[in-house]
N, C-alpha and C positions, 0 to 999 in steps of 0.2 A: 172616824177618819181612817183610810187604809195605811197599815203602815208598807212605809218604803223599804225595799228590800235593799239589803247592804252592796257596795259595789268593794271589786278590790282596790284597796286604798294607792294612792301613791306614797312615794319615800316624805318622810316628813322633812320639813316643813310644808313644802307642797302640797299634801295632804288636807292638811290647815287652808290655805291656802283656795284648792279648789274647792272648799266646803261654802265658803260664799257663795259658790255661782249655782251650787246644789239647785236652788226651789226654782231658777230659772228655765231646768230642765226636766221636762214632765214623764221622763223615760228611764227608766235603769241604765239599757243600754245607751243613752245621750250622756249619762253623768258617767259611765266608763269610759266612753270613749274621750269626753272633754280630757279625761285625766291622761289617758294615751296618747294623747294629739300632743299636750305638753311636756309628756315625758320625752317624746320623742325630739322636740323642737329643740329644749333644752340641750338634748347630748352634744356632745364633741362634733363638730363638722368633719368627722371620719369620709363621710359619705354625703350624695347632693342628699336635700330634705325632701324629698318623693313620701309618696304614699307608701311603698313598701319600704320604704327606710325608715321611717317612723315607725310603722308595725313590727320593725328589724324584721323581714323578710327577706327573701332572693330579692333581684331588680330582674323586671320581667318575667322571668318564668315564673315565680312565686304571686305576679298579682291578684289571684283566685285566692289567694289566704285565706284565710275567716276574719284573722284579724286586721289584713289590707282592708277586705273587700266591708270590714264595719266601717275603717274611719273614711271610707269612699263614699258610706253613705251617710255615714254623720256630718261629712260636708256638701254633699251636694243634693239630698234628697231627705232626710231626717226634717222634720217639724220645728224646729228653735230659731230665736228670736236674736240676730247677730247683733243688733243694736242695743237691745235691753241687755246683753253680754258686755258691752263696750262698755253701756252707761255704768254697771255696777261695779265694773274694770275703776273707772274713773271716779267712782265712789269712795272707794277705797284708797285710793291716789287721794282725794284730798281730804280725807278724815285719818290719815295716820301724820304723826309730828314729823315724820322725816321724808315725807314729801307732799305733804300737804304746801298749796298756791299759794304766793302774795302779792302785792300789787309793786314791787320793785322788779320782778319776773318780766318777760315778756312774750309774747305771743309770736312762736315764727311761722312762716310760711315755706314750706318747701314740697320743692318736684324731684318727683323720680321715674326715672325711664327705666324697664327692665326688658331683656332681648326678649322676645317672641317667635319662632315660626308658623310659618303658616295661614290665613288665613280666616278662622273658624271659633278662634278663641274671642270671647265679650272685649270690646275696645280695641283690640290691636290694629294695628296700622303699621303705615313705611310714615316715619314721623322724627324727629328730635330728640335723641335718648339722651338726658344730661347727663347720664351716670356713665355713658360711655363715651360724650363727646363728641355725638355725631347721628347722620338717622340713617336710621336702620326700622326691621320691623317690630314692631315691642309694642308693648304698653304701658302709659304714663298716666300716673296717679298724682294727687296737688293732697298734702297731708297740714293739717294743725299740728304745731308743737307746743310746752307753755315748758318754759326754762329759766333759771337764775342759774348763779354759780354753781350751788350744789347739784344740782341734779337735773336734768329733763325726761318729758314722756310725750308721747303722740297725745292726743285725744281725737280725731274723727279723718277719715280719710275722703275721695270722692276719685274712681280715674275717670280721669277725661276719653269722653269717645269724639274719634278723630269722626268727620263731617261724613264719608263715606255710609258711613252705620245708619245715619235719616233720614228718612224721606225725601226730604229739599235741600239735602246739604247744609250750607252756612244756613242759607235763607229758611231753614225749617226750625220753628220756635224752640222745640228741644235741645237745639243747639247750644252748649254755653261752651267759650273762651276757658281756655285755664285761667287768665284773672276773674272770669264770673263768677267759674268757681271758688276760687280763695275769697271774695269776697262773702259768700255764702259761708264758707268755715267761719270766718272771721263772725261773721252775723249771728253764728248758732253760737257762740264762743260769748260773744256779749250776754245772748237772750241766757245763756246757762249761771252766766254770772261769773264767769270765770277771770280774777282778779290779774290784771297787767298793766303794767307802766305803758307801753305802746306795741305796735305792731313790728314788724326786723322780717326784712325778706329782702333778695339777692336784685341787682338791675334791671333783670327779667322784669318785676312785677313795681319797683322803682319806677321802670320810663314808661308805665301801662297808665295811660289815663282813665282806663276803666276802673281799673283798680285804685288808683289813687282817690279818686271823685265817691267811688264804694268806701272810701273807711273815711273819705269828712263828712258822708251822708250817714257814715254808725256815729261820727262824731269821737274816732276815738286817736290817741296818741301812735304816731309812727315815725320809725328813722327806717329809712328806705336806700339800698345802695342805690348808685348812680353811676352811669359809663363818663367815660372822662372826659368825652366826645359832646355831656348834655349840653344844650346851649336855650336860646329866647332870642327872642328879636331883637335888635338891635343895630345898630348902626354900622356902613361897613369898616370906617375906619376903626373904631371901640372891639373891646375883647368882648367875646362872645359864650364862650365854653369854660364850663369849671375848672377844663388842665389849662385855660388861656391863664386865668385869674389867680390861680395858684403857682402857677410860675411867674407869672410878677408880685406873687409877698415879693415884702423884702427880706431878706435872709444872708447875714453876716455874720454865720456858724454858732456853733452852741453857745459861744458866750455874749453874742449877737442877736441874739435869733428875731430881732424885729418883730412882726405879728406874728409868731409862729409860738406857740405853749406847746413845753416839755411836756410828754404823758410817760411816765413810767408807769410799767404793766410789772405785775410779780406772779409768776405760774404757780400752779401745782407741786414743783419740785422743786421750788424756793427762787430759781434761776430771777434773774431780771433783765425787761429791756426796755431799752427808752425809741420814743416813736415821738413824732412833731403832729401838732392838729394846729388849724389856722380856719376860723369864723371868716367866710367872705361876704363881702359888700359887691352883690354886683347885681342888677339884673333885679328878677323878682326876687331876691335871698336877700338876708341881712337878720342881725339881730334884731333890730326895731320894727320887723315884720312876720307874718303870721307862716313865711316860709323860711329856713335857713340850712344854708349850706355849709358842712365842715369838711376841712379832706385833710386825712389825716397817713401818714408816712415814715418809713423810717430814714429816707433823704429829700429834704426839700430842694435842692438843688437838681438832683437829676428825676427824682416820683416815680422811680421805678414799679412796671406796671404789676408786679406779684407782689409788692408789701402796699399799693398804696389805695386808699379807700375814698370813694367818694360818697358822701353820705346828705341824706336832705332827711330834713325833721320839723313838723310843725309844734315840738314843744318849746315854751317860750323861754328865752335868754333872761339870765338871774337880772333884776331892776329895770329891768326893759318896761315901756309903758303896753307891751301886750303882753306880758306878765300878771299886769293885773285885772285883766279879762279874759284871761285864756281859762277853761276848764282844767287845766293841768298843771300839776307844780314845775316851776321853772327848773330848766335841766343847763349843765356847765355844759363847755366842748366836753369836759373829760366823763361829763354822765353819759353824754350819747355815745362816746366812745367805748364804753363801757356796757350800753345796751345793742350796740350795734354788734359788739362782741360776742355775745353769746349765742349769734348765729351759727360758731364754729361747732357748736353742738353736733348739727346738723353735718356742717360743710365736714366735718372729719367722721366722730363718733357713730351718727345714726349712719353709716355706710359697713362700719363694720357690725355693729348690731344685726343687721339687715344680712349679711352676708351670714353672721352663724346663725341664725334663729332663720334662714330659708325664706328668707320675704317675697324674693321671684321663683323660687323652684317649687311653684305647685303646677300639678298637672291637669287640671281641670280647666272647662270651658264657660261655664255659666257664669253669668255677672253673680248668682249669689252665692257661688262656693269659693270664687274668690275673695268677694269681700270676708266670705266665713273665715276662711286663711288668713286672711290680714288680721284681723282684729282675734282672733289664736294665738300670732305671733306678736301682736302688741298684750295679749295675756301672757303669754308668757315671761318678755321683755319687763312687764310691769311685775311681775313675781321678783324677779332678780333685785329690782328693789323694795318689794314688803319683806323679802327673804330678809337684810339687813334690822329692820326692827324687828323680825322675830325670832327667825330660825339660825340665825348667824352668833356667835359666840361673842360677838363685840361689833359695836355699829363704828367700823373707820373711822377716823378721826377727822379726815376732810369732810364729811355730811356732818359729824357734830359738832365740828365751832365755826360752818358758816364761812362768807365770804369775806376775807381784810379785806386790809386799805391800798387802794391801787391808786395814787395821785397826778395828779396834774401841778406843774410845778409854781403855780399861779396860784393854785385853789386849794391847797394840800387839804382841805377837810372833806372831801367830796372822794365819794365813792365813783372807783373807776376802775375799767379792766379790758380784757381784749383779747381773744382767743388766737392761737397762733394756729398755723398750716402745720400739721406732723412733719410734713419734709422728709425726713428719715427713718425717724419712730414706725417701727414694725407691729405689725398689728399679734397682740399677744398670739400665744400659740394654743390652739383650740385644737391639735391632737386628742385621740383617747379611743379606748374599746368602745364599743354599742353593746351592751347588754343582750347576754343568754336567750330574754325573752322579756317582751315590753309588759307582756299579760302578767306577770309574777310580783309586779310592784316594786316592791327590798331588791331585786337587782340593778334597779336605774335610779339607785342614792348615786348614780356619777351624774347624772342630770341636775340634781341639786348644786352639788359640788361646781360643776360647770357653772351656774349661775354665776358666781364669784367670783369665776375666770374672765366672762361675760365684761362684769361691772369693771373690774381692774384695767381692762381695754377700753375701755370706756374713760376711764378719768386719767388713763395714760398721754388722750387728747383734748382734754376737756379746757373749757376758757377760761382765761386768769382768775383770780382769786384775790 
């Protein structure tokens, strides 16, 4: 057997690290550069994450580098296998104790729109950019997450190409919906065995009948937001819509509260706060039914529209007679409150992740060097946490004692939590030099260091506990 010639190492623990994805790559040059793509990702957001920023080159005039012009083509023209890269990514995600899955986790869905110009790039369009608020031209990607308290990571991504790109537009069978697609995550997501309580994705994919009819045909658990506006058929004089039926609970203040259960949530930095949930009966929802509805707030009286949640879940209510036919162990208000919660993963944390580790600032066209870049930068993302059980001098104390007790004031034994909006919370500060020269190795131990910076910003927004 030939032996493998040596490449230069990266700073340790990384080092370690990328020694896993080693036999994935058939090339000396493929296993240096995997190590340069991540050193580079990791540093300080000094600078956008370009090609020649990672290489630490000039910007533009330097793009002929040697070492621009390798990781140019270890992304878009190099022999490797991006998915057998992902799978072993994920590998390693669930065979180590401090982020390995369980089935109290849950599986989220989420979209991201990044700006685009131009024309010319795989999937871009004038489209919906959620990340900005509005459309413009960009492209948008539908990713898997799998999250509990302590920790989340991506596992598979897919962007959506807007209709223009095929043959027959809608009507051309290539064509899938962003819910087709998440339904397809979600499907790869069962077949891999990947353990979750239910599904958690935002309105968007809530009021999609596509999407919702895809996860009772995988047959699996979901709480799904909801606009406040949903309604069903029904009569014209009868209430109709979830804000109809939630503004007539009855509600005669905290010491009152009628149908309304206390949830107190307890954060990350010990803080606490109490929010109202209320079970409704209307329509096709109910606890005695195989669909129900909770909406949960921090004023029942006015349900102001930035704290308050509308949520639908087909897991079944504690004693309820579809409790004991349902597939799934029966969930309080304050479970689902608590599973619903940890979509803020996403809704906060994965934006700033995404913003230092360069998730839209690559400069390539081909659908395969992007996908290459995505799944790079969820390599590297996903180091930041092997880095804690290995390379790190001590594993935080919030990854190793796990998620408290977040109650419901009805049910105090039941696990429950709920992530909050940053509001004001600044996103740590990712300052710092770029390294001498990324080829040298021992000069980009700040790439490591960075990781740390990385995870701290990350659990500065992270959901109750």
């Amino acid at each position: 057997m030939t032996h493998r010639l040596p490449v230069s190492p990266a700073p340790d623990p990384l080092e370690a690290y990328a020694q896993h994805f080693d036999p994935l790559f058939a090339k000396r040059n493929q296993r240096e550069s995997f190590r340069r793509y991540l050193e580079g990702l990791l540093l300080p957001t000094e600078r956008t994450k370009t090609l020649t920023a990672l290489a630490n080159t000039e910007p533009v005039v330097a793009a002929q580098h040697p070492h621009a012009q390798a990781l140019q083509w270890f992304l878009s023209e190099s022999t490797w296998d991006a998915q057998a890269v992902n799978a072993q990514r994920l590998h390693l995600l669930r065979t180590e104790p401090t982020s390995a899955p369980d089935d109290h986790g849950v599986l989220i869905i989420d979209e991201t729109g990044d700006r685009k110009d131009g024309h010319k790039t795989a999937h871009v369009g004038r489209q919906y950019l959620a990340n900005l608020g509005k459309t413009d031209n960009g492209v948008v990607s539908v990713s898997s997450l799998w999250a509990d308290e302590r920790i989340y990571y991506p596992l598979e991504v897919d962007p959506y190409t807007p209709a223009h790109w095929v043959p027959r537009g809608k009507a051309d069978p290539a064509f899938r919906t962003k819910p087709q697609i998440a339904v397809t995550l979600v499907e790869r997501a069962v077949a891999q065995a990947w353990p979750f309580r239910a599904v958690v994705a935002d309105a968007f994919y809530g009021e999609n009948e596509t999407f919702r009819s895809g996860l009772e045909r995988l047959k699996v658990g979901l709480v799904l937001a909801l606009k406040p506006t949903h309604c069903w058929w029904h009569a014209h004089e009868d209430v109709g819509s979830l804000a109809e039926v939630a503004e007539a609970a009855v509600w005669a203040g905290p010491e009152r509260p009628g149908a309304w259960d206390k949830v107190v949530r307890t954060f990350r930095d010990g803080h606490e706060e109490v929010g109202w949930a209320v079970e409704l009966v209307a329509g096709p929802y109910g606890p005695e039914k195989t669909q129900r509805a909770i909406v949960v707030t921090t004023d029942p009286v006015h349900l102001p529209a930035l704290t308050t949640w509308y949520l639908v879940t087909n897991l079944p209510a504690p004693g309820s007679e579809h409790a004991t036919t349902s597939p799934w162990a029966p969930a309080s208000v304050a479970e689902v409150v608590r599973l619903s919660g940890l979509r803020m993963w996403v809704e906060q944390s994965s934006k700033q992740v995404k913003h230092a580790l360069g998730w839209a600032q690559y400069q390539v066209r081909s659908d395969r060097a992007m996908r290459r870049h995505w799944v790079l930068v969820w390599c590297a993302f996903s180091f930041c946490w092997w880095h804690l059980g290995h390379g790190a001098e001590e594993v935080p104390g919030w990854l190793e004692e796990g998620p408290a007790l977040v109650t419901g004031e009805r049910e105090p034994s039941d696990e429950a939590g709920r992530g909050q909006k940053s509001g004001g919370r600044e996103q740590a500060a990712t300052m710092g030099m770029l390294a001498s020269s990324v080829a040298t190795g021992a000069s980009v131990a700040g790439a490591v260091d960075h990781a740390r910076t990385i995870l701290a910003s990350v659990v500065g927004v992270a959901p109750a506990i």
